[in-house]
TORDREN-741485 format. One record per residue (C-alpha): residue in one letter; x, z, y. Coordinates in steps of 0.02 Angstrom, whole numbers, padded with zeros to 5 digits, always signed. Each point is the difference from the previous one (the first is absolute). Layout:
BEGIN
AXZY...
This chain:
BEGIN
X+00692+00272-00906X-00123-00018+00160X-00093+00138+00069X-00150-00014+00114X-00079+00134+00111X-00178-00027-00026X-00144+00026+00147X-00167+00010-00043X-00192-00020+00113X-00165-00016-00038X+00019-00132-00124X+00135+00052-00105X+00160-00078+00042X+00022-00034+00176X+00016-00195+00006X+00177+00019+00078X+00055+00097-00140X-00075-00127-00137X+00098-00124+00120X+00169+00099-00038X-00030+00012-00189X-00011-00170+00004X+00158-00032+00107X+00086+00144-00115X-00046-00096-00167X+00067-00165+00060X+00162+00068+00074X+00019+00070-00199X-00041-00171-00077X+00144-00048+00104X+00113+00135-00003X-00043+00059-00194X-00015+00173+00100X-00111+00071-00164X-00178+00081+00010X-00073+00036+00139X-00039+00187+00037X-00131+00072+00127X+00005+00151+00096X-00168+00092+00070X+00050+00163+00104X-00164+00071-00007X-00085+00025-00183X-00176-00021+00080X+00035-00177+00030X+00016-00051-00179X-00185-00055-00067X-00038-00093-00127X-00029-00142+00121X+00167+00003+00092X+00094+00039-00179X-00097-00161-00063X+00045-00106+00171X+00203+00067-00050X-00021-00085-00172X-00042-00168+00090X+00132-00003+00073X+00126+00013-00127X+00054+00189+00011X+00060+00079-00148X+00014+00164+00063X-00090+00135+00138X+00078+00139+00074X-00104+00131+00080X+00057+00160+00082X-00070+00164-00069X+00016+00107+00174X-00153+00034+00078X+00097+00016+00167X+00007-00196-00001X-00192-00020+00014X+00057-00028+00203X+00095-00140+00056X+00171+00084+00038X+00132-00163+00007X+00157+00106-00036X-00086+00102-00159X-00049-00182-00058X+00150-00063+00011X+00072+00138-00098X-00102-00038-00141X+00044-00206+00021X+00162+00053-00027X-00012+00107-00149X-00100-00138-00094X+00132-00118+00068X+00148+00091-00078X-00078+00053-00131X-00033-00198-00051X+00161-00064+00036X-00085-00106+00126X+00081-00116+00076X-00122-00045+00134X-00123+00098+00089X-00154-00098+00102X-00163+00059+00109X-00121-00109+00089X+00050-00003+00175X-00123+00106+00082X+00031+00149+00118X-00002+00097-00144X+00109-00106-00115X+00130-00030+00118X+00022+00183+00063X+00005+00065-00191X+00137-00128-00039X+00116+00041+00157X-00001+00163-00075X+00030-00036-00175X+00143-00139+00078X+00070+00161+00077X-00006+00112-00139X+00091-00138-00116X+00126-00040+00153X-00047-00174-00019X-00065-00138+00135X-00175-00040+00030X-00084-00190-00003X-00173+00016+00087X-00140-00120-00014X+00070-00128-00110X-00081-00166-00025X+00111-00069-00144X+00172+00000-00118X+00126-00115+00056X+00124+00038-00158X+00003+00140-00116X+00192+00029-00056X+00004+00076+00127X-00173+00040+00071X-00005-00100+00124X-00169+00019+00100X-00109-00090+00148X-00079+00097+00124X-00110+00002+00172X+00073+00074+00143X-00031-00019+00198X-00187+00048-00057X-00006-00164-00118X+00056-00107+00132X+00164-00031-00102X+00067-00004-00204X+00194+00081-00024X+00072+00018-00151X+00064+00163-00068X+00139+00058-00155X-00060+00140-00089X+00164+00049-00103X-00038+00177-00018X-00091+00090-00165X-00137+00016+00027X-00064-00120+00110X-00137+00053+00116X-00119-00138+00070X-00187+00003+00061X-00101-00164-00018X-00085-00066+00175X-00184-00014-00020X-00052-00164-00069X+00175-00057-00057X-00079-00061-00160X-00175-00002-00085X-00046+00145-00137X+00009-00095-00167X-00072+00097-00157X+00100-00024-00165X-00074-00109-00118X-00005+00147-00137X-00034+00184+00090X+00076+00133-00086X-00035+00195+00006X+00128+00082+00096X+00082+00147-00073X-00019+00159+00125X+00112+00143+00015X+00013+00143+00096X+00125+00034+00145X+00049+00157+00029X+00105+00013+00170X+00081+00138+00081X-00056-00030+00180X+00090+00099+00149X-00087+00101+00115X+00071-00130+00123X-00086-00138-00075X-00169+00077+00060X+00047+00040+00187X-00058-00163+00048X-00186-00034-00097X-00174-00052+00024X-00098+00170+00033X-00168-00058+00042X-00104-00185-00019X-00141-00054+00091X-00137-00109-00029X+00046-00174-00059X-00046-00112+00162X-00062-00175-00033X+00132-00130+00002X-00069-00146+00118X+00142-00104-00036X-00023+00004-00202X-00102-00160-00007X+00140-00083+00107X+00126+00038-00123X-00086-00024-00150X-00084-00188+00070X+00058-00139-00096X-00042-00126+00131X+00059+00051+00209X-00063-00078+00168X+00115+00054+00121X-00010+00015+00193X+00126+00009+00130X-00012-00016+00202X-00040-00176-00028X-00184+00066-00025X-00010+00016+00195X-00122+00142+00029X-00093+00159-00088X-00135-00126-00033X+00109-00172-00111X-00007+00075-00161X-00186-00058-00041X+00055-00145-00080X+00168+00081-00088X-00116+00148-00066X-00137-00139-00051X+00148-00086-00121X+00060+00156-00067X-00163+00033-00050X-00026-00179-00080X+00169+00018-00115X-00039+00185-00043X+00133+00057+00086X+00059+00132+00144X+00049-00047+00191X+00173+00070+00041X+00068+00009+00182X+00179+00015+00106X+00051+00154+00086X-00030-00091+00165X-00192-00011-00048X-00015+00184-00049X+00103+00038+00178X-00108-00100+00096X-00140+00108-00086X-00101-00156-00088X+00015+00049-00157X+00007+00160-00081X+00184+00074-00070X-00051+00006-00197X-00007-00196+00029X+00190-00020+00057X+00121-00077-00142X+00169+00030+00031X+00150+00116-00005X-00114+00141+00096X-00176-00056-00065X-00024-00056-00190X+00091-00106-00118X-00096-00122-00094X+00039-00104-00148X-00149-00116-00029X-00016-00172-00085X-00052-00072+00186X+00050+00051+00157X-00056-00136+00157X+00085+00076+00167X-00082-00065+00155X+00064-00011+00146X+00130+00137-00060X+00166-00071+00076X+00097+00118-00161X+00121+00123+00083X+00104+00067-00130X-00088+00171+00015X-00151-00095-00057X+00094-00099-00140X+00041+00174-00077X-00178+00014-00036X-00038-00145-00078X+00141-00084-00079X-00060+00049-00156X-00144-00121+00005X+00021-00126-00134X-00072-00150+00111X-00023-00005+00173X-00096-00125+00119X+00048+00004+00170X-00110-00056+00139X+00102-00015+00182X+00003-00098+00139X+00189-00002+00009X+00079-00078-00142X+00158+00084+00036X-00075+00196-00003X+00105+00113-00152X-00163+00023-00099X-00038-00221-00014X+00191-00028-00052X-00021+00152-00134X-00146-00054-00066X-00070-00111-00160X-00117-00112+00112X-00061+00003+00180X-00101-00096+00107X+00053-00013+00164X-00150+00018+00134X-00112+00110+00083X-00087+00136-00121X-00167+00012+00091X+00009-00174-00033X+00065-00019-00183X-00058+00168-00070X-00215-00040+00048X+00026-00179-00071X+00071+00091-00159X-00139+00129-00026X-00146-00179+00010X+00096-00067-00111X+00002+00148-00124X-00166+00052+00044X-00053-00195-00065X+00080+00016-00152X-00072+00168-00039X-00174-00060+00030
């Protein structure tokens, strides 16, 4: 039996959670763990539209908490209600995107259940026993890690695998949780919220083509031509750190382990020489064209293809040539 905490947005299931499903479902297939149950903390999350998005992805059953004092984000209190559903299942695993929010609700429900915790796993090495893979120095390295206990608690790294709908939905059978939460479990909770503010680095993370930039550009003013071919493959410029530090680009446009992690189909560094705080952001590209002078820099040996030369020299002759074939 698998049980998933699920998060929700704007658009019904938050993609990372659809991502965990997905993970969840196959670990089953695997592991014949049984159905695959769903837990929603707060009942005003469960629409019609997020109970239909469930059903895609395989789960049989939704469990939503009945106590209005849930309605705020309180990570202990949540996890107190994980836990419930989780006994009450017989589940024998236990999974959350890995989020800020997912990974601090699963420490505590790893602490309640006296168990370890795996965070941001990418992938199952063996399943008797649960054997997972997971990102740690920010991404910049894969360890495997035993989970013998019962349950096992795990959250899924962002992007670890693509949200795959089932090819028959089903409709998901709800029931109601009813948890006694402690007066202890509320000390630490979200009070008050704010306006939403507009998340400049969305498009970067969403773009399924990336033109990266790193120190190679040589000034404020070399990204004319790098912005010109993002622009011609529909696509969003990503840079360093050193070019945000320098103060040429802005921050929402820095991929790595402090900036944003992107998964596209395309990702063409430039001039981006591919420290490993850099790699964390965009290892999860699935092919990458390099484009270095040195032939020896970390990002040209890690990548699919590369072309070793001078980008304000390669990248212009690259934007005639798709600018002639798009005439």
């Amino acid at each position: 039996m698998i049980v998933v905490l699920v998060e929700t947005d704007d658009q019904g299931v938050a993609v990372v959670s659809r991502e965990t499903l997905t993970f969840a479902r196959d670990l089953g297939a695997r592991a014949d763990g049984g159905p695959l149950h769903a837990v929603l903390v707060r009942s005003a999350d469960l629409t019609p539209e997020v109970l239909a998005q469930l059903g895609e992805q395989g789960v049989q059953q939704v469990h939503v908490a009945d106590d209005p004092r849930l309605s705020s984000y309180a990570a202990a209190a949540w996890a107190a209600v994980l836990v419930d559903v989780a006994r009450a299942t017989g589940a024998s695993v236990v999974l959350a995107a890995g989020t800020q929010r997912g990974n601090e609700v699963l420490a505590h429900v790893a602490v309640r259940c006296g168990v370890a915790m795996a965070a941001n796993v990418v992938g199952v090495h063996e399943v008797a026993p649960l054997t997972v893979t997971r990102q740690v120095v920010g991404g910049a390295a894969l360890e495997e890690m035993r989970l013998g206990d019962d349950p096992a608690v795990l959250s899924v790294a962002g992007h670890a695998c693509e949200p795959v709908a089932v090819e028959q939905p089903i409709a998901p059978e709800v029931q109601t949780v009813t948890t006694a939460i402690a007066d202890a479990d509320l000390v630490g909770r979200v009070v008050r919220t704010g306006e939403k503010a507009v998340d400049e680095s969305a498009a970067l993370t969403s773009s399924r083509v990336v033109v990266g930039a790193g120190r190679g550009a040589g000034s404020a003013d070399g990204f004319k031509e790098l912005v010109q071919l993002a622009d011609l493959l529909g696509g969003s410029l990503g840079v360093s750190r050193v070019v945000t530090s320098l103060g040429w680009r802005p921050h929402h446009e820095q991929v790595g382990q402090t900036g944003s992690r992107i998964s596209p189909d395309l990702y063409i560094p430039c001039g981006i020489s591919g420290a490993i705080q850099h790699w964390a952001g965009c290892q999860s590209a699935k092919t990458i064209l390099a484009i270095n002078t040195d032939p020896d820099a970390p990002m040209v040996t890690r990548a699919h293809y590369a072309v070793i030369g001078d980008l304000h020299e390669v990248v212009p002759a690259i934007n005639e040539e798709l600018q002639r074939r798009q005439s």
